[in-house]
Phi, psi and omega in degrees: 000139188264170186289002180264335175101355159233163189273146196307191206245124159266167177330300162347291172324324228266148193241145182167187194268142126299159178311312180284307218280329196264346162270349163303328176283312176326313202277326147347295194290313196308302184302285161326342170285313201277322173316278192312311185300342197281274171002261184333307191286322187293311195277335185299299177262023150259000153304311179303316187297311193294333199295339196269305122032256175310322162323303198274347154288316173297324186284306183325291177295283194287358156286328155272061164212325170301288172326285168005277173315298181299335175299308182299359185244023220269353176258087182319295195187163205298325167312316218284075161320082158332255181296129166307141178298168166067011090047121148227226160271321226237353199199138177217126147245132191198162155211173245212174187197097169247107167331020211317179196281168158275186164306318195282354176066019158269151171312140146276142148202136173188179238286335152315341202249343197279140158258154162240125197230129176224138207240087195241107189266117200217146174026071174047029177219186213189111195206121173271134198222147207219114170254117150342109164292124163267042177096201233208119167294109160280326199283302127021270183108352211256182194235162191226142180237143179303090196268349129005292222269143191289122147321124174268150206239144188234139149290111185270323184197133165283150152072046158229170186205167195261143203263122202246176205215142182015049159084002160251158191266148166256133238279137184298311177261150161219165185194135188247158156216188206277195165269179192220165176305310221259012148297311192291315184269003182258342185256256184261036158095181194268122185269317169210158190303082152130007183241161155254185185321313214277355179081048189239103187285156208289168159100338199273147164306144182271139175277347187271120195290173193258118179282322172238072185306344183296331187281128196300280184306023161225343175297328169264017165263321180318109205256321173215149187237099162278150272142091165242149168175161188246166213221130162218113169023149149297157152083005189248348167011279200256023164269153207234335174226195160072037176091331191265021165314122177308166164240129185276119194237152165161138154204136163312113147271115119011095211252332164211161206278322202216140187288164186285341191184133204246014177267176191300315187289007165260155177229117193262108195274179193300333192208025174191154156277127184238000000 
């Protein structure tokens, strides 16, 4: 008898979880548990992914603004071949000329400051190898490089590969020069004075690429360069979707803003009329 005079409350009475209810509750908590982490690792490693992304674009775009500049520095003097024989889809050659300054805050220049620059793509990388001019072919006209001497060699860019187009690869490098009279007369005849077939007035870039680059003579008509190619994440190489999809990079150079003449009877080499 309790001091009240009634008897205590039995067990039975007592209110709580059963067995089923507290594994059930467990297993509740557990899944919700598994749900949020499942959250956390998808956003944690699509941030990662896109942050990689952006990284490998950004390494992209300035390493093609470099090349860029230098192509745009690449016509040295009206003598001069920018582009190099041995050319390819896979390897560019050329060279370029940037001046620095003097005390006077004027360009400098002279046979030190001219490069040979070969731009060569291989086993998924982009690696620049950069020669010195030891002066100048009077006889020529051309600047002469040591080929003796080891080249300085640059990584430009990893984890590339050539950027395909309806399931073909496209050649990383190209090259146009401009049109001709004798574009136009090699084909259906001179349709009208200073125009071709495709209706493209002389002096206007040929859309059609210079197919046999290798050759000194199609290698100095050459005007413009183009620079494609694709890009991927590090460790994301052979993933094709989920963020880590490569990125197609690509742009052109100009060897001069404007052709020397736009007349039939010019013939516009990249960087004078001859």
């Amino acid at each position: 008898m309790s001091p009240l005079g009634t008897q205590p409350p039995r067990l039975s009475d007592e209110h709580g979880f059963s067995l089923i209810e507290l594994l059930v509750a467990m297993i509740m908590g557990l899944v919700i548990s598994l749900a949020a982490f499942s959250i956390l690792e998808f956003t944690t490693s699509d941030v990662s992914r896109i942050t990689a992304r952006a990284h490998v674009t950004q390494t992209g775009r300035v390493a093609l603004e470099k090349l860029m500049l230098q192509l745009h520095s690449a016509c040295v003097s009206v003598n001069v071949n920018p582009i190099q024989a041995k050319s390819s889809g896979t390897t560019l050659k050329f060279v370029s000329e940037t001046s620095p300054l003097n005390s006077n805050n004027e360009p400098t220049s002279s046979f030190a400051t001219v490069k040979e620059h070969e731009i060569v793509y291989t086993a998924g990388t982009l690696v620049e190898k950069t020669l010195t001019s030891i002066g100048l072919n009077n006889a020529t006209g051309e600047y002469e490089f040591n080929k003796s001497e080891k080249p300085t060699e640059a990584l430009l860019l990893s984890g590339v590969r050539q950027t395909e187009r309806e399931g073909k690869p496209v050649p990383v490098f190209q090259y146009y020069r401009y049109y001709t009279s004798k574009d136009s007369e090699a084909k259906l005849g001179q349709i009208d004075p200073g125009t071709n077939n495709l209706g493209m007035t002389n002096g206007e870039m040929a859309e059609e690429k210079v197919v046999a680059k290798r050759k000194v003579t199609e290698a100095e008509k050459v005007a413009k360069v183009t620079v494609g190619l694709t890009l991927a994440p590090e460790g994301y190489e052979g993933i094709i979707a989920k963020g880590g999809q490569p990125v197609a990079l690509e742009d052109s150079a100009v060897l001069r803003f404007t052709p020397s003449s736009e007349e039939a009877s010019s013939n516009n080499y990249p960087c004078a009329e001859i």
